[in-house]
N, C-alpha and C positions, 0 to 999 in steps of 0.2 A: 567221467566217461560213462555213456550210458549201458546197460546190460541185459539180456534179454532174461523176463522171468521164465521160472524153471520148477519152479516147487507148486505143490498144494496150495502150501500157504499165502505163496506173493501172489496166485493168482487170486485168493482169497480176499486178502487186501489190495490188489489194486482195482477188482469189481467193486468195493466197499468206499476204495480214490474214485474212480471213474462216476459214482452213482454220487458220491456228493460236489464233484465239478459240478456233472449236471444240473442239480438243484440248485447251484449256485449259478449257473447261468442263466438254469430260466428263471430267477428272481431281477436278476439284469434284465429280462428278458431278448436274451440272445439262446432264440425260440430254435435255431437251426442245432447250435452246438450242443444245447439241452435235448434233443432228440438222438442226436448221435450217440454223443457220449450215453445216454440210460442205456441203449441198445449192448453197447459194447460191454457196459457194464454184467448185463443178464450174461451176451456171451463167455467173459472171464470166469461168471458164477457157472457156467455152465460145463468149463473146460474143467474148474478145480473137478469137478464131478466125474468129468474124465479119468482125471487121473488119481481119483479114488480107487475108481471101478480098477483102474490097473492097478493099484496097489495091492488089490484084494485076488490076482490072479497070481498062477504061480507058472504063467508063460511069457515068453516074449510076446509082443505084439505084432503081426504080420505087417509088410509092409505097404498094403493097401490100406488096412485102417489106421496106421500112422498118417496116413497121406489125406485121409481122409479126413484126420482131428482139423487139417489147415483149414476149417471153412469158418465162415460168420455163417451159415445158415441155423439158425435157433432148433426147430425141430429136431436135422439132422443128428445134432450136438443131444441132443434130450438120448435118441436112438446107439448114439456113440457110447454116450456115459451109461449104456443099461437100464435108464429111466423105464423105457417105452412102458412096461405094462404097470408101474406105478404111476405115471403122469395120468395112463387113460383113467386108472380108478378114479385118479385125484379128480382130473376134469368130468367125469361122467357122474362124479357124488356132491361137485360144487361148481354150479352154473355160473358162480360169479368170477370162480376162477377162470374156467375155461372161457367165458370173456374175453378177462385179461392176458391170458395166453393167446388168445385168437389175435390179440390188438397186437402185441407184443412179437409176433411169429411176423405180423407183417413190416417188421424193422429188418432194415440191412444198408449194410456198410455202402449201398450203391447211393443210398439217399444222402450221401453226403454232398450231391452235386442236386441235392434237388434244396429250393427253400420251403424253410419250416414253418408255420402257422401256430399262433399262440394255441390254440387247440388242439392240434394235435399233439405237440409238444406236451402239454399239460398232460392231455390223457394216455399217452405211452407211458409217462413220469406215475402217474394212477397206478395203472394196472400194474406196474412192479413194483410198487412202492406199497402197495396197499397191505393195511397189517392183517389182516383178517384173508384176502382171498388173493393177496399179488403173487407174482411172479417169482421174485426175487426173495420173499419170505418160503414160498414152497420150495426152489431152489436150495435153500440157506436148511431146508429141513434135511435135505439127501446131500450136501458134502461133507 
């Protein structure tokens, strides 16, 4: 039976599952579900971040920003986990990152009803994946 993750860690690991379905689809190339899936991926990286930032607090969390973790919006989630004024150094000191964040912010769970193009697919897959300026290595540096 299935179970919803809860911890740091599963969400750790299943952005780390989600990112290599992806890979593995767009080698298939099934260009739609390699787009999705990478996205969802950054989001899980994004939430473990989340709930670092709470670990590291020694309040409860009101319950508009609990209400608030339920989103896919990428930015948002950067603003939730306490990122903000580190992302901006990050992207304002490395153009190539902030690229691939720029690519990467414009993923959302909406395009699951749109179809994916070997291109774009590829280049979302980039920009997070990138060992020097992606997404998901800057990510993987703050949780």
């Amino acid at each position: 039976m299935s179970k919803p993750i809860e911890t740091r860690a599963e969400f750790q690991e299943l952005a780390e599952i989600r990112l290599s379905e992806a890979k593995a689809l767009l080698e298939l190339e099934r260009w739609d579900g390699a787009y999705y899936l990478a996205g969802y991926a950054v989001e899980l990286a994004l939430k473990a971040c989340v709930i670092k930032m709470l670990m590291a607090t020694d309040s409860f969390p009101d319950r508009e920003f609990s209400r608030n973790c339920y989103t896919h919006d990428l930015v948002k989630l950067v603003g939730l986990a306490g990122l903000d004024p580190t992302w901006m150094n990050a992207i304002k000191t490395d153009k190539k990152l902030k690229k691939n964040w720029m690519f990467a912010a414009g993923w959302s769970e909406e395009r699951r009803y749109h179809r994916i193009d070997r291109i774009e697919a590829e280049s979302l897959l980039n920009a997070i994946v990138d060992s020097d300026h992606g997404v998901l290595p800057w990510i993987k540096s703050q949780w």
